[in-house]
C-alpha positions in Angstrom: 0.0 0.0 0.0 2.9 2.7 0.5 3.8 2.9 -3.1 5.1 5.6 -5.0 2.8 8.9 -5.3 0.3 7.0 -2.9 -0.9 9.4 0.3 -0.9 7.8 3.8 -2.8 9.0 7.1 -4.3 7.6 9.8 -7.3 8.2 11.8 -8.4 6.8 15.4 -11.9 5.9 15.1 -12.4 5.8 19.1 -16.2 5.5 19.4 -16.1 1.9 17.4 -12.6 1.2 18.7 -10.9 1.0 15.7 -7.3 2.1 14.4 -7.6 3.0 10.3 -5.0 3.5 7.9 -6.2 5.0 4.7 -3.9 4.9 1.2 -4.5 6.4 -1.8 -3.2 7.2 -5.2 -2.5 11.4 -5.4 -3.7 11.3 -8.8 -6.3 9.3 -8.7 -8.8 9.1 -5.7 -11.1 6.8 -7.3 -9.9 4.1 -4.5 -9.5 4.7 -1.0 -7.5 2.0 0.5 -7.5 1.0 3.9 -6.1 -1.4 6.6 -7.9 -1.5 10.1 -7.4 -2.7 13.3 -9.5 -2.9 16.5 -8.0 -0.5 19.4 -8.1 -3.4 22.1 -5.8 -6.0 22.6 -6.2 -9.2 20.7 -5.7 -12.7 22.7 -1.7 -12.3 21.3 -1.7 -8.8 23.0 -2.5 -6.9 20.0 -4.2 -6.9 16.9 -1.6 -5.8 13.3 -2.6 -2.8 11.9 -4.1 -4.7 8.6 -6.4 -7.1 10.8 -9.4 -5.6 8.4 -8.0 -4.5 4.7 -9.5 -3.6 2.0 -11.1 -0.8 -0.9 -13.6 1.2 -1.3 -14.4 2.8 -4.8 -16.2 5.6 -6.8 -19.4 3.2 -6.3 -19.2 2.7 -3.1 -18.1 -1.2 -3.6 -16.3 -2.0 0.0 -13.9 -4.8 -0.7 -12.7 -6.4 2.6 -10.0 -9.3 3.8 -9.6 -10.4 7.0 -5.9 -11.6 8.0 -6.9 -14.2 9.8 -10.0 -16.5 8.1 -11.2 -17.4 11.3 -11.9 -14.9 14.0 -14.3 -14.8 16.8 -17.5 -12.5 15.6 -19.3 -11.0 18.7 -22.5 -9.1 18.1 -20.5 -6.4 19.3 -17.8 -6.8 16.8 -20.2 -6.7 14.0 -22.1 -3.5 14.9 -18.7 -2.3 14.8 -17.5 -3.4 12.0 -20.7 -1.9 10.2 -20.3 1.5 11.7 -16.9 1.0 10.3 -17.8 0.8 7.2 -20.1 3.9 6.9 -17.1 5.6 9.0 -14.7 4.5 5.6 -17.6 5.7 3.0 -17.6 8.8 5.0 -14.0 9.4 4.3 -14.1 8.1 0.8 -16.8 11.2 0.0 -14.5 13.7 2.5 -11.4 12.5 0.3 -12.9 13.3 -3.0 -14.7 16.7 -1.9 -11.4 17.8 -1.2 -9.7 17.2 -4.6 -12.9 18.9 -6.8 
């Protein structure tokens, strides 16, 4: 993700817990890039910052992995991981306001 003419920042998310890392091309914002992490510690003391990874693009098409296939999925988890999601759309529309 830290290619050449890409952009990097990251942004605490503290209300969901989660730690995201956005990417993206300076040329071309059609594709936000992103690798996620939840903010508490994971049973090997901490979760790697690209946990979650993934895309959105210019039709709002989120593309996710998951570094490990098989994770533990609490209710809780998956509310956040869909407030996530409108919390990376959100940035994908601030990101391309910006470079109108």
């Amino acid at each position: 993700m830290d290619a050449p003419g890409s952009l990097q920042y990251t942004k605490q998310y503290k209300s969901i817990s989660f730690m995201v890392s956005f990417n993206y091309e300076a040329h071309d914002c059609s594709n936000l890039f992103f690798r996620a992490k939840p903010m508490e510690p994971g049973q090997d003391g901490g979760y790697p910052l690209d946990f979650i990874y993934g895309k959105i693009d210019a039709d709002f098409q989120l593309q996710i992995g998951i570094r490990e296939f098989q994770i533990v999925m609490t209710k809780e988890l998956h509310e956040r991981m869909g407030l996530l999601y409108d919390l990376i759309r959100n940035e994908y529309v601030e990101l391309n306001n910006k470079h109108l």
